[in-house]
C-alpha positions as CSV (number, residue, x, y, z in Angstrom):
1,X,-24.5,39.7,55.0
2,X,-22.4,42.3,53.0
3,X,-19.1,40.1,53.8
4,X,-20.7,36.8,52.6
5,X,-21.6,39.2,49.3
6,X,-18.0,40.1,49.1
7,X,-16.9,36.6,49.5
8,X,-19.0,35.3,46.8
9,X,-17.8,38.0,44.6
10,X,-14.7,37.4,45.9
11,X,-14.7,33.1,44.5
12,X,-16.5,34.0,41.4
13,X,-14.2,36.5,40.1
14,X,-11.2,34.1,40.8
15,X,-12.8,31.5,39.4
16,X,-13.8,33.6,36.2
17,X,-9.8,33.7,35.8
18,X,-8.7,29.9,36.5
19,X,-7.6,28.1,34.1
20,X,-10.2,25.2,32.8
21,X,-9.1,21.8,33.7
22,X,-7.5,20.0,31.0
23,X,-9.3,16.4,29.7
24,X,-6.8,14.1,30.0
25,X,-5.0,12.9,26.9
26,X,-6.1,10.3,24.5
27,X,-3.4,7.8,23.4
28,X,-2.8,8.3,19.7
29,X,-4.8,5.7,17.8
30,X,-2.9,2.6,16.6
31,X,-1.6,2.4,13.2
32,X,-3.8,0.7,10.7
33,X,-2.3,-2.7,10.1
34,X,-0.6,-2.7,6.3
35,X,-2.7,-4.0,3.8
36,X,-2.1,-7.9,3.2
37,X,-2.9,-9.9,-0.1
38,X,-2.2,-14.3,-0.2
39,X,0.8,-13.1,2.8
40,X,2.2,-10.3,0.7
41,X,2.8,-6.9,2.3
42,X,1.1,-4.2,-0.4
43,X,3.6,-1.3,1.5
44,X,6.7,-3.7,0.5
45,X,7.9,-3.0,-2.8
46,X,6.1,-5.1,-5.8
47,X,6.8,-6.4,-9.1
48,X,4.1,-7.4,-11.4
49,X,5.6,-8.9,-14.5
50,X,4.3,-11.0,-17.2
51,X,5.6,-12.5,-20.9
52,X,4.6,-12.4,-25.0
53,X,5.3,-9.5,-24.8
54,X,8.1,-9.5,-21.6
55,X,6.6,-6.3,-19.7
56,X,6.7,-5.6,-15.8
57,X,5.4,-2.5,-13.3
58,X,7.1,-1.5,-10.3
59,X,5.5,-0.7,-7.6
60,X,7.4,1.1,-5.5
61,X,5.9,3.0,-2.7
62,X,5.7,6.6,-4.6
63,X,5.0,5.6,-8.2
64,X,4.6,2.7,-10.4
65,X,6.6,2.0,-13.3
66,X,5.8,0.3,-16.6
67,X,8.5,-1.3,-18.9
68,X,8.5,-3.6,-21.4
69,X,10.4,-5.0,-24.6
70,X,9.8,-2.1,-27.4
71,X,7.3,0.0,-25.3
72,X,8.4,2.9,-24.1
73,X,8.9,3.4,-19.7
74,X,5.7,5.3,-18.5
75,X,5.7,5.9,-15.0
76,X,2.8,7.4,-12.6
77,X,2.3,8.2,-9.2
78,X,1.0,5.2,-6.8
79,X,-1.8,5.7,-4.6
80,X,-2.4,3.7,-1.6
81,X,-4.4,0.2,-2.9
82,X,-8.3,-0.4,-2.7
83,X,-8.1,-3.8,-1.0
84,X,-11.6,-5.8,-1.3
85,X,-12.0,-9.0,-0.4
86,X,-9.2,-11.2,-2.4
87,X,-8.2,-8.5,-4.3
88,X,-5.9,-5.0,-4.3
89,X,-5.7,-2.4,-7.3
90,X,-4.0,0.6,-7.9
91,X,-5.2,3.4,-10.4
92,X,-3.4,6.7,-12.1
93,X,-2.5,8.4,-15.0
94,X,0.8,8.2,-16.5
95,X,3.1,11.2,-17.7
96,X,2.2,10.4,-21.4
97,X,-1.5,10.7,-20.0
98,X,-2.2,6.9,-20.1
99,X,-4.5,5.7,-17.4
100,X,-2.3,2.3,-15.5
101,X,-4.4,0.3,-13.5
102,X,-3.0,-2.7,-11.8
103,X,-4.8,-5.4,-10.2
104,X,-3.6,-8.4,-8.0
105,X,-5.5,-11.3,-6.7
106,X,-4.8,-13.6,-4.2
107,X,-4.4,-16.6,-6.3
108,X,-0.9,-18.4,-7.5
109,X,0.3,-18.1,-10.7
110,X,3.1,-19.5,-13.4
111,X,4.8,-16.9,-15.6
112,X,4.8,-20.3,-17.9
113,X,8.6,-19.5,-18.5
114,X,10.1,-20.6,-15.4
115,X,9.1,-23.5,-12.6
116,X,8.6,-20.2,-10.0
117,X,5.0,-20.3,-7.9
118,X,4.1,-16.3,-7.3
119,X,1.5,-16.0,-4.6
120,X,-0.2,-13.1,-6.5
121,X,-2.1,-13.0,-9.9
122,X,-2.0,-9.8,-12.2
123,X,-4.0,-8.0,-14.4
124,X,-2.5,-4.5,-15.9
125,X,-4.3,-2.2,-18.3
126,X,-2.7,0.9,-19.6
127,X,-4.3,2.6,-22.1
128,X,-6.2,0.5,-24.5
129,X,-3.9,-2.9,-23.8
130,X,-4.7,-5.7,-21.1
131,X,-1.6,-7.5,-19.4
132,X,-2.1,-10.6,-17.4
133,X,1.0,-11.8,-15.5
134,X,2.1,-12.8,-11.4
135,X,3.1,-10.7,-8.6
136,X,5.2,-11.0,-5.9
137,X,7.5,-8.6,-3.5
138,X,10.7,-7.6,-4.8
139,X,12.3,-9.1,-2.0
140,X,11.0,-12.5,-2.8
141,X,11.6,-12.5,-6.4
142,X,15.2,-11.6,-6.0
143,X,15.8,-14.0,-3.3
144,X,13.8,-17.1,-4.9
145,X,15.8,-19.3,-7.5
146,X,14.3,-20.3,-11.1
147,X,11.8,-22.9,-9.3
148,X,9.7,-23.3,-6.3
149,X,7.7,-21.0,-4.1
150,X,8.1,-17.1,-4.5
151,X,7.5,-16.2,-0.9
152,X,9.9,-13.3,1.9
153,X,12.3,-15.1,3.9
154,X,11.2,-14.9,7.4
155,X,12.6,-12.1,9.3
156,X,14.4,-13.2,12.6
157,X,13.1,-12.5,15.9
158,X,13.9,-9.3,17.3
């Protein structure tokens, strides 16, 4: 009887020093798919631009900056979007303490200056003033002529 006592003190002492088996690991979660508006990638640098008065904002990953004929730049931090439904906007503060809020919807627009289709309707207050213009990616602007379709090429197959 007194070995069996020995031998159970024996296991539960070495077991009191084991290590605990480790769960198995979780794959990582997958990345949350990039926020889409009318096709347009909201990661992909944007430019929101309208006219009477010429103006534009830059959206460029890290901050958003306004410009414009006779206004002054004001530039702010950008903040990931608040996609609902048809619709993204963005929201800060400038550096002059202006609040800049910019808001696309999926709907196509004419600047009325050129025969360019944008796939993205805008709407930018800062401070007191309203803006209405069209959006599109950088990308597509600069690779789209004075008429037709403001769209990305499509990448190539990997």
């Amino acid at each position: 009887m007194r070995a069996l006592a020995l031998t159970a003190a024996a296991i539960l002492t070495l077991s009191a020093c084991s290590q605990p088996a480790e769960a198995p690991k979780q794959p990582d979660p997958a990345p949350a798919p990039a926020p889409v508006l009318a096709g347009v990638d909201l990661t992909k640098p944007l430019r929101v631009g309208g006219n009477e008065p010429f103006w534009s904002v830059e959206l460029n990953g890290s901050e958003m900056v306004y410009s414009g004929v006779d206004r002054p730049e004001q530039r702010a931090p950008q903040n990931p979007p608040v996609v609902q439904g048809t619709m993204a906007s963005w929201e800060s503060t400038t550096g002059a303490g202006n609040p800049l809020k910019v808001t696309l919807t999926a709907t196509d627009c004419s600047d009325g200056m050129s025969d360019r289709t944008y796939p993205l309707t805008a709407m930018v207050r800062i401070g007191e003033e309203t803006l209405t213009g069209c959006a599109a990616t950088v990308s597509a602007i600069m690779s789209t002529g004075e008429s037709g379709r403001v769209v990305d090429a499509p990448q190539p197959a990997a």
